[in-house]
N, C-alpha and C positions, 0 to 999 in steps of 0.2 A: 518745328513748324515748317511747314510748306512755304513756298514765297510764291507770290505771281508775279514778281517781278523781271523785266525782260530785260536782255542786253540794250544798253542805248543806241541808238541810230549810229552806225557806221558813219566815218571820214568819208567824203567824197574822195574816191579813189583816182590817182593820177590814171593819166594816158594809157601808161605802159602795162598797169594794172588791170585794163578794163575785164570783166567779169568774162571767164573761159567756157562756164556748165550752167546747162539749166540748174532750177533749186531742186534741192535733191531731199528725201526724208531716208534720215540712216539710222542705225544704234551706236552709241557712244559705247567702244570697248576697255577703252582706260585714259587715263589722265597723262596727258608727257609732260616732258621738263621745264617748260613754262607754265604750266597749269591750266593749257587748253585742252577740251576732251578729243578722244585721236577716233575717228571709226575708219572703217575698213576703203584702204584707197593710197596711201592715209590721205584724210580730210580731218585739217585740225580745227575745231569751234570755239571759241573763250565760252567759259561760264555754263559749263554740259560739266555733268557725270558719269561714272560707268554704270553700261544700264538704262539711262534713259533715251527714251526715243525721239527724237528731233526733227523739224524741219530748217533747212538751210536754204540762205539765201543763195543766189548765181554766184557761180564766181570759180577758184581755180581751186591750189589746193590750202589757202586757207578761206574761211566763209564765217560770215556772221549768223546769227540763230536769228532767224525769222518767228519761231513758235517750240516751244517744250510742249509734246505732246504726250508724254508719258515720264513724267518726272520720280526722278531716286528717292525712295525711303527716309537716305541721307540728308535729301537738298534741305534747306535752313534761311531763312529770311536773310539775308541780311543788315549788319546792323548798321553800318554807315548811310545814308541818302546817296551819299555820292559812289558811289559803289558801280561798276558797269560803264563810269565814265572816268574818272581818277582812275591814272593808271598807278597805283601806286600795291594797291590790294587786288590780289588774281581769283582768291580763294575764299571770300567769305561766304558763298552759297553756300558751302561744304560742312558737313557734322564733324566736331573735333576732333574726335575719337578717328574716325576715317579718314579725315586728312592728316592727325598724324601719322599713320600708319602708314599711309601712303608716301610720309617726307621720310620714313625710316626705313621702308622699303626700297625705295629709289638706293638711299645711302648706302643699304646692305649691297643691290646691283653693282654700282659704280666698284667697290669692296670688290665684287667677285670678277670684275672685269681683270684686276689686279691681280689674280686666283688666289685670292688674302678674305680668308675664313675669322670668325674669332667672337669673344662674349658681348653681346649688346646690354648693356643696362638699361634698365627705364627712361625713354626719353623726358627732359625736361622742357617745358612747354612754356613760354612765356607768357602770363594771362594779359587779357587787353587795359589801356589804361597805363602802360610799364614805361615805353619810351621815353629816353630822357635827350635824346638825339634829333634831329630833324634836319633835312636836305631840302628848304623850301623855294619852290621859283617863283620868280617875279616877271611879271610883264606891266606894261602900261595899262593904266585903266584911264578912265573919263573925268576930263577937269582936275589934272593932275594928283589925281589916285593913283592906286596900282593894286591889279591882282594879284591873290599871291595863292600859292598851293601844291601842286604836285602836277606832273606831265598828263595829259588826258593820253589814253590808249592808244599806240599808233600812232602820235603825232608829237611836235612842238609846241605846241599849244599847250597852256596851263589852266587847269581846273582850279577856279578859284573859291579855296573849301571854305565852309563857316565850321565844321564841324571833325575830327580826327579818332574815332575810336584806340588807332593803335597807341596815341602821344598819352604823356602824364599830361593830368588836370591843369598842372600850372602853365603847361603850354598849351594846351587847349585855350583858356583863359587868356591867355597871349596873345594869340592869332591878331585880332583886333592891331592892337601896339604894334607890332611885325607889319601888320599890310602897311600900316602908319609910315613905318620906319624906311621900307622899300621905294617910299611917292619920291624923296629926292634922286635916286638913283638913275633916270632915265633923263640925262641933259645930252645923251651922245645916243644915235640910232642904233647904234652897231650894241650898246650894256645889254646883257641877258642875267640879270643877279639872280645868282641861290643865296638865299640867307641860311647860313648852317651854323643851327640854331641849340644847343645845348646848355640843359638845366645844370648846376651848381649849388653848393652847398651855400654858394652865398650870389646865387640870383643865376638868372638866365646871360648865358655869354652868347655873341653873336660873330661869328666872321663870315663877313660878303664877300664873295668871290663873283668875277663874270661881268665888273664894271669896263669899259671903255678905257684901254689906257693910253691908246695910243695919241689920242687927242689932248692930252692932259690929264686926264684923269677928274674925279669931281673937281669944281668950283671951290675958292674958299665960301662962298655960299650953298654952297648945295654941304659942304660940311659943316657947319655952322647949324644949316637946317636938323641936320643929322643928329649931332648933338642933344641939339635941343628936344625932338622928337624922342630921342633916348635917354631923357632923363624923364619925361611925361611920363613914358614904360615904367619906369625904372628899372632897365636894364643894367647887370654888372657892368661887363664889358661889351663896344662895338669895335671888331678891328676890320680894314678891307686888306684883302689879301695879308692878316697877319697886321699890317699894320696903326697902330692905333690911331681909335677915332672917337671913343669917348671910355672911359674909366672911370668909374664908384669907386668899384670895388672888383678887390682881385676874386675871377674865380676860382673855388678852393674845390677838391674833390678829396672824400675821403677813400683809401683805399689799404684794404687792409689794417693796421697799426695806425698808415702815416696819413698825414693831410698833404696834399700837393696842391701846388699854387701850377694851375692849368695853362701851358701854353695856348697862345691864340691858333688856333687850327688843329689843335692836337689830337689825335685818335683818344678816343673812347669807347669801351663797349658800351652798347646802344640801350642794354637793356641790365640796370641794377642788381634783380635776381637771376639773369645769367649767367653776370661776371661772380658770383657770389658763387655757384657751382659749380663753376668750370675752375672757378680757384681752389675750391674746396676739396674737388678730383684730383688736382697737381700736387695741393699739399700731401694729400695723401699717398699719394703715388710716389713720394718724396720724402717722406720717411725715413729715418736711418741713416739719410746720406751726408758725409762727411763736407762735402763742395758741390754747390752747384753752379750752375752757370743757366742762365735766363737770356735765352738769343729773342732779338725782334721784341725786347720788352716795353716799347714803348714808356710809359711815365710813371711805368710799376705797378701793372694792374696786379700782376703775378709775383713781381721780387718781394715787397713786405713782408707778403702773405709766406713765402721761400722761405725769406729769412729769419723767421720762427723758428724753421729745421735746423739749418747750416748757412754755415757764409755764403754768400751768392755775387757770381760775377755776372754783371749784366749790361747789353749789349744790344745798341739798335742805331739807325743811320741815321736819326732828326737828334740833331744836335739840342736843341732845345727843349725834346723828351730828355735826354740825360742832365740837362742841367735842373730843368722840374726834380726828375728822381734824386741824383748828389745832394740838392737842398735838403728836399726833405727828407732824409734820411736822422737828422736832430730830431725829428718830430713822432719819430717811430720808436717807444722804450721796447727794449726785450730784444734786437732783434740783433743777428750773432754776426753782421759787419756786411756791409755790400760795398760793391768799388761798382762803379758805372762807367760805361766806354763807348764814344761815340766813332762806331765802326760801322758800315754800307757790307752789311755781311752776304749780299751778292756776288759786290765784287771782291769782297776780301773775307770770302769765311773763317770763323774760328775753326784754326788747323787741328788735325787729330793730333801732331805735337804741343800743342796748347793746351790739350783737353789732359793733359797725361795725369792732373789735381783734381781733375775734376771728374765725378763719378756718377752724379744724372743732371742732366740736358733738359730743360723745359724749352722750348721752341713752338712760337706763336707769330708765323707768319703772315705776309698779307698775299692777297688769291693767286698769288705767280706761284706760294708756295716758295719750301725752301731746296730745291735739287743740290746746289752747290755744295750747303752746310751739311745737308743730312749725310752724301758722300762721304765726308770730313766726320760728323757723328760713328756713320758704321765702321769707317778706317780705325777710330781711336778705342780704346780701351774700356770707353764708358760703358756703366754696367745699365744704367734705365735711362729710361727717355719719356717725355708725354711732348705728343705733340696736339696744339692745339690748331683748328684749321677752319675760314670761313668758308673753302672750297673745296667739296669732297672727291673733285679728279683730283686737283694737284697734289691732295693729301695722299689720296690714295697712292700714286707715282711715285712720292714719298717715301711711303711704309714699305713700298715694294725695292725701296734701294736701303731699308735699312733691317729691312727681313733677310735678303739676301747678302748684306755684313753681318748676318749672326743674331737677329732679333726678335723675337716672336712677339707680335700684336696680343695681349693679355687681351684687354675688354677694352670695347669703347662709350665714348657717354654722347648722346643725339642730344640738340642743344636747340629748337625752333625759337630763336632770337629773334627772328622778321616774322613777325605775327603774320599767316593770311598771304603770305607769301610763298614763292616757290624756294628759296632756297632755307636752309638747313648749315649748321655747326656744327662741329664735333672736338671733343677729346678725348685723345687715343692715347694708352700708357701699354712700352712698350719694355721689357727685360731681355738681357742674353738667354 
């Protein structure tokens, strides 16, 4: 379907900002890395495609779209209301089929910047509705409410949603309780709260980050409020920064074989059937192998699912992810022994003399990437590796230090986790 739906009114632009060019009408020749259309100049527009013809507002060299005057084959309603102001979705104008292509495209570039060639498999696309995850901001509303939502484009300012295409139902259904829960939060001017907000196999867990501490921190009343607001939810858990603030019930997440009792703050993948494929890739890739070792494992999204194959030593810097995984480890039958270690493998990679038992490497860093380790990876003796990555420079800079110890990039798996979004996942499995 077509849309006529138009970008929303542009932020009043500060001082410094003010408008450079008359409006200009151009053709949109391709989409860049934030997912604004690029034409010729460059002059980048949010919410244009390649192909379509535009009119632009004044201004320098980025511009708002005053009028689509000849819109793409592609372009597609969007399905959120809040779409063009929530800056949280870059990409729903876009037909699926062409935006992925275009997040797989991108991946292969970044790839060849690297001069690292190699098999693409079918990308896997996360459908909407998946989100088990949420990063939501809070501001002050009227008569001690509060907005709660996601950053509007371009600004501090939050968009206060009713409604979430990309979240699961039960948070959708939530929202409500959440803006609820966020009204005590604002006793000190300087709190900016994200409620980050994740589903559980036994209820929605919440930890607020972004209160005011310096003044004290909440009130025994404004905790109290808190509380009480989150049993009305009935949320599992509420902790601020980690901290606890009200308890049910422990969140529990199934993964692989085990069930792990969730630290407060603890990484997650955001999206059920992606952790599902991406684990599914690793096992595979993983076959055969005598010892492994699971770097940056977090709370075992991947060790379980490992320890199917071979014993798995596994390794990440939050102490409180190794102690989730060591638990449950009772909880998981079948699996052929894990030992868990709480190492900062930044600053202390596992050494190529470490690795001398151990024969493939799963490694699943966070966006800085893993430079140090993989080093340490192509130095040792190990025969495979998969690396997972939500970042495809640093992965790439990666592959390129362990290609050149000896490694050839086999195939890798496209992973569009962030629905509607500009960025993209991958898992790359890599042999001597």
């Amino acid at each position: 379907m077509r849309s006529s739906r138009r970008p929303s009114r542009p932020q009043r632009r500060p001082q410094s900002e003010a408008p450079s060019g008359p409006a200009l009408e151009v053709v949109i020749e391709s989409v860049g890395g934030e997912g604004d259309g690029i034409a010729a100049g460059p002059i980048f527009a949010p919410f244009t495609l390649p192909g379509e013809r535009v009119r632009l507002a004044p201004g320098g060299e980025r511009r708002d779209v005053e009028q689509i005057l000849q819109a793409s084959a592609e372009r597609v309603v969007p399905p959120c209301p809040h779409f063009g102001v929530c800056g949280g979705c870059a990409l729903q104008h876009w037909e699926h089929d062409a935006y992925l292509a275009w997040k797989v495209d991108r991946l292969r570039r970044t790839l060849a910047r690297e001069r690292i060639e190699t098999e693409f498999l079918p990308a896997v696309a996360a459908p909407p509705a998946s989100r088990r995850r949420l990063a939501l901001h809070a501001r002050p509303g009227g008569r001690g409410a509060a907005r709660l939502g996601f950053k509007a484009r371009k600004s501090w300012d939050v968009v206060d949603i009713e409604v979430c295409p990309i979240a699961d139902p039960a948070l959708q259904a939530a929202l409500p309780a959440l803006r609820a829960l966020a009204a005590p939060l604002f006793e000190h001017a300087k709190s900016a709260p994200t409620l980050h907000v994740t589903l559980t196999a036994t209820g929605i867990d919440v930890d607020i980050t972004g209160v005011e501490r310096k003044s004290g921190g909440l009130s025994a009343d404004a905790r109290m409020r808190l509380a009480e607001i989150a049993a009305q939810g009935d949320f599992a858990r509420v902790t601020l920064d980690g901290e606890p603030a009200y308890l049910v019930r422990q969140p529990m997440v199934r993964l692989g074989p085990a069930t792990v009792a969730l630290p407060a703050g603890a990484f997650l993948q955001a999206v059920p059937a992606a952790e599902a494929a991406m684990a599914a890739l690793a096992v595979e890739a993983c076959a055969g192998a005598d010892r492994i070792a699971d770097l940056y494992c977090g709370v075992g999204t991947f060790t379980f699912r490992l320890a199917g194959v071979a014993p798995v030593l596994a390794c990440d810097s939050s102490a409180p992810a190794i102690h989730a995984l060591n638990a449950a480890v009772s909880t998981a039958p079948g699996v052929k022994g894990i030992v868990g270690e709480h190492r900062d493998l930044a600053r202390r990679p596992v050494l190529a003399e470490e690795l001398k038992r151990i024969d493939t490497v799963v490694f699943d860093p966070p966006r800085a990437g893993a430079a140090e380790q993989s080093a340490e990876i192509a130095r040792s003796k190990v025969a495979r590796a998969v690396g997972v990555s939500c970042n495809p420079a640093t992965f790439a800079r990666d592959a390129r230090i362990l290609i050149d110890g000896g490694f050839t990039l086999d195939r890798l798996l496209p992973v569009d986790q962030f629905l509607w979004s500009p960025h993209i996942e991958l898992v790359g499995v890599f042999s001597r």
